[in-house]
C-alpha positions as a printed NumPy array, in Angstrom:
array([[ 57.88 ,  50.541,  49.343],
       [ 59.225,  51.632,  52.578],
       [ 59.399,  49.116,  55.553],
       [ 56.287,  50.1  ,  58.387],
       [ 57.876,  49.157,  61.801],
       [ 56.089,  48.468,  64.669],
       [ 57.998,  51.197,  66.317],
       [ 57.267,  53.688,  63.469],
       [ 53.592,  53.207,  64.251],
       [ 53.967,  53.141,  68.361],
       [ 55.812,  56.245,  67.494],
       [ 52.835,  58.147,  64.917],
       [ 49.86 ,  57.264,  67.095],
       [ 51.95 ,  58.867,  70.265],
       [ 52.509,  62.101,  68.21 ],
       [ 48.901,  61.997,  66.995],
       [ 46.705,  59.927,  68.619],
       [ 45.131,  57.853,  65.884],
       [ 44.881,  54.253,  65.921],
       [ 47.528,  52.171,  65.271],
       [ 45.709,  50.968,  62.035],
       [ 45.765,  54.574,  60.808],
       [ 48.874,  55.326,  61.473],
       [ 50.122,  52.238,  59.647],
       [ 47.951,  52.739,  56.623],
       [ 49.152,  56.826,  56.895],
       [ 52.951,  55.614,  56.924],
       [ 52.572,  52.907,  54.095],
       [ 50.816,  56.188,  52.103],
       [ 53.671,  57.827,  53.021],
       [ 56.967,  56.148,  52.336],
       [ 57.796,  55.62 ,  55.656],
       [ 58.179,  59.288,  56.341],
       [ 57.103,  60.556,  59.296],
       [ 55.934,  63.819,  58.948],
       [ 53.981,  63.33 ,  56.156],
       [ 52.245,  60.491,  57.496],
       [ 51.583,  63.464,  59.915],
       [ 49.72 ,  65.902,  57.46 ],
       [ 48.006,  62.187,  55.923],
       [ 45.928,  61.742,  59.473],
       [ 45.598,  65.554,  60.108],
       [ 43.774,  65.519,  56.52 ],
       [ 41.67 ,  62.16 ,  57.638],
       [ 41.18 ,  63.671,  60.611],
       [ 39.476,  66.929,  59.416],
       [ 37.477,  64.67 ,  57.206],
       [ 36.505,  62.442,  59.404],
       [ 35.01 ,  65.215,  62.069],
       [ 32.941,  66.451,  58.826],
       [ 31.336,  62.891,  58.862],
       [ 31.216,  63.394,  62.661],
       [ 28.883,  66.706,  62.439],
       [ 25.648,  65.562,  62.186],
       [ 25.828,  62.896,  65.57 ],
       [ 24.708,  63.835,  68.88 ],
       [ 26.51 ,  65.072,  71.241],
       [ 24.613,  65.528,  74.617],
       [ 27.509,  64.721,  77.173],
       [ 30.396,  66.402,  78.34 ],
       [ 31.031,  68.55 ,  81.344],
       [ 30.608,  71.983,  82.462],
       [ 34.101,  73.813,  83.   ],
       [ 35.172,  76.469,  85.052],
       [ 38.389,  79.228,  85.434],
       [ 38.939,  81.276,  88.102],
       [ 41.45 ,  83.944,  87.361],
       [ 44.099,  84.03 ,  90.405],
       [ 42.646,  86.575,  92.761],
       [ 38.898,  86.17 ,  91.794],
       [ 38.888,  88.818,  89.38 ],
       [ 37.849,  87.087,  86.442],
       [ 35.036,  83.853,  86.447],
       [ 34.32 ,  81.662,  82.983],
       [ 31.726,  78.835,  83.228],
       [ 31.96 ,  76.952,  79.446],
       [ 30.08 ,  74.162,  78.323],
       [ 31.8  ,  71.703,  76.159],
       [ 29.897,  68.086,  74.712],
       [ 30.773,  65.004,  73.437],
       [ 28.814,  62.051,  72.507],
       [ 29.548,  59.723,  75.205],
       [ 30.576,  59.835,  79.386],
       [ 33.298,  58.033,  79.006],
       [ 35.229,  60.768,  76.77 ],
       [ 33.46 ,  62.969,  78.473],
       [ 35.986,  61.447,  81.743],
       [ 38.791,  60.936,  80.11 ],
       [ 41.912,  63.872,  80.701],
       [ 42.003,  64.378,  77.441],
       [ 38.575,  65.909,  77.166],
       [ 39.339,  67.67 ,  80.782],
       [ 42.21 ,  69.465,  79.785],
       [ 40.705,  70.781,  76.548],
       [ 37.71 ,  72.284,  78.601],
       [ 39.705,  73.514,  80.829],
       [ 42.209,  75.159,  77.844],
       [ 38.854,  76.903,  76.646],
       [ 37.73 ,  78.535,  79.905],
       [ 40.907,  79.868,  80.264],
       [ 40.785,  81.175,  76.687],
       [ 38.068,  82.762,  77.5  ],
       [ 38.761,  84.746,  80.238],
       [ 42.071,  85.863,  78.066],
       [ 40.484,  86.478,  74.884],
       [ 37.208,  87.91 ,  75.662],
       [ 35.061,  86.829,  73.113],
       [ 31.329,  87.44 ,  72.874],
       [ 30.294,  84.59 ,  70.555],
       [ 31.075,  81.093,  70.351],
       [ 30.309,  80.597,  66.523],
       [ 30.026,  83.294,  63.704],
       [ 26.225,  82.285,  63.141],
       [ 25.906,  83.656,  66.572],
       [ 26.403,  86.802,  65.349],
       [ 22.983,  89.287,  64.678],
       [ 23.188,  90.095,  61.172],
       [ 22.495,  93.572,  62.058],
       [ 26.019,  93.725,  63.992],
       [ 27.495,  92.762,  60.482],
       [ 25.836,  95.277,  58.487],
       [ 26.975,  97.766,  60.879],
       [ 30.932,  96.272,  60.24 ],
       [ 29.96 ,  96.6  ,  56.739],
       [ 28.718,  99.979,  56.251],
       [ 31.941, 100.998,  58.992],
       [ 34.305,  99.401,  56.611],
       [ 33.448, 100.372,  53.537],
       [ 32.885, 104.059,  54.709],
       [ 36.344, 104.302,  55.783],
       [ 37.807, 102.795,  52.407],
       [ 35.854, 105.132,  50.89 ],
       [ 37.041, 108.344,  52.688],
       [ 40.523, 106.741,  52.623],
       [ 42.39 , 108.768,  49.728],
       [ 44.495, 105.933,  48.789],
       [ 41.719, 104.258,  47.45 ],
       [ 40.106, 106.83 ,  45.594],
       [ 38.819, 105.405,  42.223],
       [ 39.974, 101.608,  43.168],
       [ 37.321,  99.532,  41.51 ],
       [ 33.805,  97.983,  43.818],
       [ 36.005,  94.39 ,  43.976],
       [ 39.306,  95.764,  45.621],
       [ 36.274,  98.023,  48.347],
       [ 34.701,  95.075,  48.787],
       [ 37.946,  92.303,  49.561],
       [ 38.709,  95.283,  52.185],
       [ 35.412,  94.845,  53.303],
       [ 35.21 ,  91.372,  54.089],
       [ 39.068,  91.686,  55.393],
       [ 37.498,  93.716,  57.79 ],
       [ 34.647,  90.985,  58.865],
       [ 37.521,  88.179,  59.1  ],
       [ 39.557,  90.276,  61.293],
       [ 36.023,  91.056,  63.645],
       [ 35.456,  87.512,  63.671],
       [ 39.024,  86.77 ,  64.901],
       [ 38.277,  89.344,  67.596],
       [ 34.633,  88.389,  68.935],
       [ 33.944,  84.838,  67.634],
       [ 35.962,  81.902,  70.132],
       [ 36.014,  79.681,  67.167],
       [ 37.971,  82.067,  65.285],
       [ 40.507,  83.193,  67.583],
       [ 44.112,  82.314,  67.811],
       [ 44.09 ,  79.58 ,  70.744],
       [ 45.817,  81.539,  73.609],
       [ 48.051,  78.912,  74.298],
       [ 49.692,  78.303,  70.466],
       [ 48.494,  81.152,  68.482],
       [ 49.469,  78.968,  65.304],
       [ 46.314,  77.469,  65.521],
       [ 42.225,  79.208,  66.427],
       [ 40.14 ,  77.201,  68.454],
       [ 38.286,  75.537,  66.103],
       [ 41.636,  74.034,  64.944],
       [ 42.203,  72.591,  68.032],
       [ 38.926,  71.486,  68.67 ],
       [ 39.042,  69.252,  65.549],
       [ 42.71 ,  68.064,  66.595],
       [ 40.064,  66.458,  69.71 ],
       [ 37.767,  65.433,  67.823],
       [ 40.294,  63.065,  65.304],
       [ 41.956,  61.683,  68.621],
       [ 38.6  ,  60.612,  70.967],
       [ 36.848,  59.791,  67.803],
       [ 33.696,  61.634,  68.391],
       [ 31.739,  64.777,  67.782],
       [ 32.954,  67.767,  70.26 ],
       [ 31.318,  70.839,  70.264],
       [ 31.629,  74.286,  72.59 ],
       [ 27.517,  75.299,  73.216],
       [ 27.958,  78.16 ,  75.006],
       [ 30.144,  80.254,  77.989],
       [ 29.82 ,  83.306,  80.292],
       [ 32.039,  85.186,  81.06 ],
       [ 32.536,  87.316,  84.626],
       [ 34.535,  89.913,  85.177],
       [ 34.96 ,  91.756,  88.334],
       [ 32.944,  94.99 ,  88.949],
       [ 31.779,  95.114,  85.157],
       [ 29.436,  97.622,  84.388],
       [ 30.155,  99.821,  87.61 ],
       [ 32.214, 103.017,  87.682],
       [ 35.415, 102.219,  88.682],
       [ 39.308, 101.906,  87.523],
       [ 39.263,  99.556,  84.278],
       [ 42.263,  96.751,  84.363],
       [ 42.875,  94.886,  81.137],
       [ 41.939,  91.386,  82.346],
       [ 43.046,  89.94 ,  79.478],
       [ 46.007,  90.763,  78.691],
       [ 47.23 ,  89.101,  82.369],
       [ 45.193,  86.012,  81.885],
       [ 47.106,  85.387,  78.681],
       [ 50.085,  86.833,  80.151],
       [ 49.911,  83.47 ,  82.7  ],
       [ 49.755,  81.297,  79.663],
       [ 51.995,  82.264,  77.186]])
């Protein structure tokens, strides 16, 4: 078995924020090697904000972005279990990541059960019409219509649901991703309840500006 170093450890629960426990057990587990002691607390930590679901979590702060020039205004509301993470920069900065998601990516929900389920029969029906009419898959059997079908809900989800999209800031990951990434380093439950979302002049007649696409322009 691999010698665990103090520095090894110092060095794991920098790169991942566990506790230095964790990260010992995680490098013993692993040889000594450092990047799979990496994916060992990743895996513990997905776990561990399953057991983390059903607490409470009735602190945290209300966040805010205000697109450069006043053109675009998010208010999100993110919780935590206790004031003290709910202070800490850690917490801050992922709030603050979030707004400005949000007034990049647009979405409309925060969660998929958010969506009405008549919205999803309409994606349905939309789907599957167009397979149907599409000549390439004339005669393809009901399963290969319906996997196109629910391709077509995963790819609305990533669209409208903030829990599904590709976090603006490192695409390689959605937002619920990184939310659990928080949730394994302040040890407690984190969830996003709900946002709004402003933009300027919405709803009148006037020039439309994709928003968006600058907002995430700023951040990538």
């Amino acid at each position: 078995m691999a010698e665990v170093t103090a520095s090894a450890v110092k060095q794991l629960r920098e790169k991942t924020g566990a506790g230095m426990m964790e990260c010992k057990n995680a490098l013993v587990e692993a040889g000594g090697n450092d990047e799979v002691a990496v994916d060992i607390l990743r895996k513990r930590g997905l776990a561990s904000a399953k057991k983390r679901e059903g607490r409470i979590a009735a602190e945290g702060i209300v966040g805010q972005y205000i697109h450069m020039g006043g053109k675009v205004g998010v208010l999100v509301e993110v919780n935590c279990e206790t004031d003290f993470v709910a202070r800490s920069e850690e917490f801050q900065q992922l709030v603050k990541d979030i707004a400005m998601h949000v007034a990049a990516a647009e979405p409309r929900y925060v969660s998929q059960q958010e969506v009405p389920a008549a919205e999803l029969d309409k994606e349905r029906e939309i789907a599957r019409a167009q397979a149907q009419n599409d000549p390439k898959m004339a005669n393809k059997p009901e399963q290969v219509i319906s996997k196109i079908v629910e391709g077509r809900l995963h790819k609305f989800y990533e669209e409208n649901v903030l829990m599904d999209q590709p976090f603006v800031k490192d695409p390689a990951k959605t937002v619920s991703e990184l939310v659990t990434e928080k949730v394994a380093k302040t040890g407690e439950k984190i969830t996003i309840r709900r946002f709004t979302r402003y933009k300027m002049g919405e709803g009148l007649e006037r020039r439309e500006e994709d928003f968006g696409s600058e907002v995430a322009s700023m951040v990538g």
